[in-house]
C-alpha positions in Angstrom: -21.9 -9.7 -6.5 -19.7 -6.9 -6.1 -19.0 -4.6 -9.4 -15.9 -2.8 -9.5 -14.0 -0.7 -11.5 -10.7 1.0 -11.6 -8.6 4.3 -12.8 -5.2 3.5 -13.4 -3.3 1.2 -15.2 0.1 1.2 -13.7 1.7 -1.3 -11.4 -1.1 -1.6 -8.3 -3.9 -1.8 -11.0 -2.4 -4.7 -12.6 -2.3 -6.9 -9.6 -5.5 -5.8 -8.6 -7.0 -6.3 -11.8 -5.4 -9.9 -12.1 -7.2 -10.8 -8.7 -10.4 -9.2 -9.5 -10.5 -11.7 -12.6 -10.0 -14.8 -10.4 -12.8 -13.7 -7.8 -16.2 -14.7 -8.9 -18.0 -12.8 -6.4 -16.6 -9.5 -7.8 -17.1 -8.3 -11.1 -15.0 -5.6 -13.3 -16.6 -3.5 -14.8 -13.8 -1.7 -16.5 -10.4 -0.3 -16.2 -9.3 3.2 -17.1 -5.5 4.8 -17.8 -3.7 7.5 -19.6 -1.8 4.8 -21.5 -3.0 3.4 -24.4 -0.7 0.8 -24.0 -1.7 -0.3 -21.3 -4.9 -1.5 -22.8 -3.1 -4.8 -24.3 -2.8 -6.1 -20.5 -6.8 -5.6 -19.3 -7.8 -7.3 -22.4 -11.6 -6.1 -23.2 -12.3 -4.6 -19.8 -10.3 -1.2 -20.8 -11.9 1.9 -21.1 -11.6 5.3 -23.0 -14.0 7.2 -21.0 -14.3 7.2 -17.5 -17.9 8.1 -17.5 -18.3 4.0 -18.3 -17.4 3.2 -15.0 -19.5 5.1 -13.4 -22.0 2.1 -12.8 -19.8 0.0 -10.4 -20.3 0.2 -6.9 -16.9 0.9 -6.4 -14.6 2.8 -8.2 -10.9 2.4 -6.8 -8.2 5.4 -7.8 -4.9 3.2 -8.3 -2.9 6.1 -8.8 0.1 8.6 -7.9 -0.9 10.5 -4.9 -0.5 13.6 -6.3 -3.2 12.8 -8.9 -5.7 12.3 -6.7 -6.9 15.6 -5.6 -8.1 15.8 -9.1 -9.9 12.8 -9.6 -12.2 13.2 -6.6 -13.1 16.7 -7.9 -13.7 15.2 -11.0 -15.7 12.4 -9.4 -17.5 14.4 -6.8 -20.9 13.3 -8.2 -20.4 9.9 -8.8 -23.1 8.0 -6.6 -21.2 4.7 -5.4 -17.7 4.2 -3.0 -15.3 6.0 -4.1 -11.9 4.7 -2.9 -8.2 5.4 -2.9 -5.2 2.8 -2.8 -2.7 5.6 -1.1 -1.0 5.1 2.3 0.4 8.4 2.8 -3.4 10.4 2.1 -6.1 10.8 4.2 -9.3 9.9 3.8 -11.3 11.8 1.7 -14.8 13.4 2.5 -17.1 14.4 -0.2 -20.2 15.9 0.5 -23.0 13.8 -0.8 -21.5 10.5 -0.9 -19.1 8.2 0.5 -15.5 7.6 0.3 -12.7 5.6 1.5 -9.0 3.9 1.0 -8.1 0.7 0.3 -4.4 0.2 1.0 -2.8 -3.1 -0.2 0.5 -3.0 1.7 3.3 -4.6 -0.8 6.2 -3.9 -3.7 3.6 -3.6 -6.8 5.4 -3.6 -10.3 4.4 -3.2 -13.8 7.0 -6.8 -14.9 5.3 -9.0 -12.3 1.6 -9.3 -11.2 1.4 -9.5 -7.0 -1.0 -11.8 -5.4 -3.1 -10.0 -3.1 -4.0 -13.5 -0.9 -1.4 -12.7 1.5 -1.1 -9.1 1.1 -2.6 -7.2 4.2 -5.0 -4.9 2.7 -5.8 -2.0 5.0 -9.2 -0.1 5.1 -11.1 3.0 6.2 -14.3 4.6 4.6 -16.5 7.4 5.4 -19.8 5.7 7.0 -20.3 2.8 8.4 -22.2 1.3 5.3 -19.4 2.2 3.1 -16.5 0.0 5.3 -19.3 -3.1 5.1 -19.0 -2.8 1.7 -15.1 -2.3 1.3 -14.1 -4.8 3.9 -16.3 -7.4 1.8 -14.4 -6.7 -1.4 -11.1 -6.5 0.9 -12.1 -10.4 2.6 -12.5 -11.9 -0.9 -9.1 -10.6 -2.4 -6.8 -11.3 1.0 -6.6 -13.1 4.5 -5.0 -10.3 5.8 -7.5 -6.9 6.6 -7.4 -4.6 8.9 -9.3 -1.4 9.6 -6.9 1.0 10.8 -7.4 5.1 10.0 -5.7 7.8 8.2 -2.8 8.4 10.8 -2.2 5.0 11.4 -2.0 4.5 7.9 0.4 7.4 7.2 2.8 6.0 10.1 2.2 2.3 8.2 3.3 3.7 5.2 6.9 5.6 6.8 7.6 2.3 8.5 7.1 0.7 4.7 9.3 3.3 3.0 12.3 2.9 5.7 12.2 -0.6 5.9 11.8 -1.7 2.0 12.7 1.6 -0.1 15.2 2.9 2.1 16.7 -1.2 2.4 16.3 -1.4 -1.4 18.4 1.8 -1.7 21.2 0.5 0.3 21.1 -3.1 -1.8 21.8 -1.0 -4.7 24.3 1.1 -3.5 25.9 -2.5 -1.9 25.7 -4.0 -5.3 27.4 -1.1 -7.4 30.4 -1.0 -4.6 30.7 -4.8 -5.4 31.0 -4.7 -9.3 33.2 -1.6 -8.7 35.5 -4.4 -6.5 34.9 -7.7 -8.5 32.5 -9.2 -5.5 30.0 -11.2 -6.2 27.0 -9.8 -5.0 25.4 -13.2 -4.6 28.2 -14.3 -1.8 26.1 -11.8 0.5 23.0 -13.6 0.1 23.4 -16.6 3.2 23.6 -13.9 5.4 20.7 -11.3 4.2 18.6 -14.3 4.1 19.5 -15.1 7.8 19.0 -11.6 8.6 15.3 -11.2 7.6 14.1 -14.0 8.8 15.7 -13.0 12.2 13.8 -10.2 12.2 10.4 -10.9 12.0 11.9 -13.8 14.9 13.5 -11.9 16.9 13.6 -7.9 18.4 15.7 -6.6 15.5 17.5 -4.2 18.2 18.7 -6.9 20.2 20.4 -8.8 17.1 22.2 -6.0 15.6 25.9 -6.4 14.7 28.8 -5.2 13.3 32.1 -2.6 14.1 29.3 0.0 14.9 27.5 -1.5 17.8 30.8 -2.9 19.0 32.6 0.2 19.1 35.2 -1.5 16.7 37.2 2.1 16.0 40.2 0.3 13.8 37.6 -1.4 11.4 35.6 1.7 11.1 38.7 3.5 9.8 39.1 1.7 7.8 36.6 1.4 5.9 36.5 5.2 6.1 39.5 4.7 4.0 38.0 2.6 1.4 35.4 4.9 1.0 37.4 8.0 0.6 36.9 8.7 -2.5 33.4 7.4 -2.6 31.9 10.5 -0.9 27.9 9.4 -1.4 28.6 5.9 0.1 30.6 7.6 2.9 28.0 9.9 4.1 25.5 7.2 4.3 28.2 4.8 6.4 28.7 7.5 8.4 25.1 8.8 8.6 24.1 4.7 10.1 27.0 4.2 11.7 25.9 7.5 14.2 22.4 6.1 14.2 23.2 2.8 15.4 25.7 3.7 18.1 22.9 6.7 19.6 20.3 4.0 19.3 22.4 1.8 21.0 23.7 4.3 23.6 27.1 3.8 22.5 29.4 7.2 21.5 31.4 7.5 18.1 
């Protein structure tokens, strides 16, 4: 039996609280936040103090990046694996005992619990003991684990945030531009749908279309035009439509 805890009680500590709970080889001991709020979600396992965590064999930091500098100075002395959940920082050394990251690799939010069984989970730990341990919690949460290390991970986690936030982004920009023009946004969504299944199918650069790729000048301008007043949207059109054609090999 493994016993686990958690800091955090944002949108990765939900899900992995929620498949914690349906694992009966792993036990929670508790979850910690800085909102009180929270507590209504992790039902009795929340926690005040983080000093009554301190007796799970692994304590995973499900938090902001930029917050865990802190928390491994705050838990240099505690005795089991100490683990992050970031993909963009390193593994951690600490002196006397051992560390390591466990990355689940997905969209986490706090509105909708994400199963982990088909979430590749990504690990790396200190010593050798340590990655036993992890990649055994890790095997009874998903299907999908893989050790990689910290700059692997870091060039994961670009590919992540150009393919999904940077994607996301241009959805939302798409969908604005269509309420602003009385489009449905929904009369898009044959084609997406085709589109990302191609590409896990297919070499995405050898299904790329459009006026950009085929050197379509007239439709270009004019959607220059259209966008003329738009300034934001323009820059980005004009920001892919230059990557696609260099990519490509093909001149503006």
């Amino acid at each position: 039996m493994i016993t686990l805890s958690i800091i955090g009680s944002g949108a990765l500590a939900r899900s992995l609280f929620s498949a914690v709970r349906q694992e009966e080889s792993i036990s929670c001991s508790g979850v910690c936040g800085r909102n009180p709020e929270d507590a209504i979600f992790f039902e009795g396992f929340w926690k005040t103090d983080y000093q009554e965590l301190l007796e799970a064999d692994i304590l995973l930091l499900a938090l902001p990046d930029k917050a865990l500098s802190a928390h491994f100075d705050l838990l240099e002395q505690y005795g089991g694996l100490l683990a992050h959940c970031s993909g963009a920082t390193s593994l951690s050394n600490r002196e006397h005992y051992p560390s390591a990251v466990f990355y689940p690799l997905n969209s986490f939010s706090k509105e909708k619990v994400t199963p982990l069984r088909d979430t590749p989970i990504f690990i790396e730990a200190s010593t050798v003991e340590g990655l036993k341990q992890l990649e055994k919690l890790a095997l009874a949460l998903s299907n999908r684990v893989h050790k990689i290390d910290s700059a692997q991970r870091l060039a994961l986690h670009l590919a992540a945030v150009i393919s999904q936030n940077f994607s996301n982004h241009l959805f939302a920009q798409t969908q604005q531009w269509c309420t602003q023009n009385q489009i449905d946004f929904s009369w898009l969504r044959p084609m997406l749908y085709a589109k990302f299944y191609e590409v896990f199918e297919l070499n995405a650069s050898t299904i790329q279309s459009g006026p950009a790729i085929r050197g379509d000048q007239k439709t270009l301008n004019q959607h220059r035009e259209l966008l003329r007043r738009h300034v934001p949207l323009l820059e980005v059109y004009d920001a892919l439509t230059r990557s696609i054609q260099e990519f490509h090999e093909k001149k503006l």
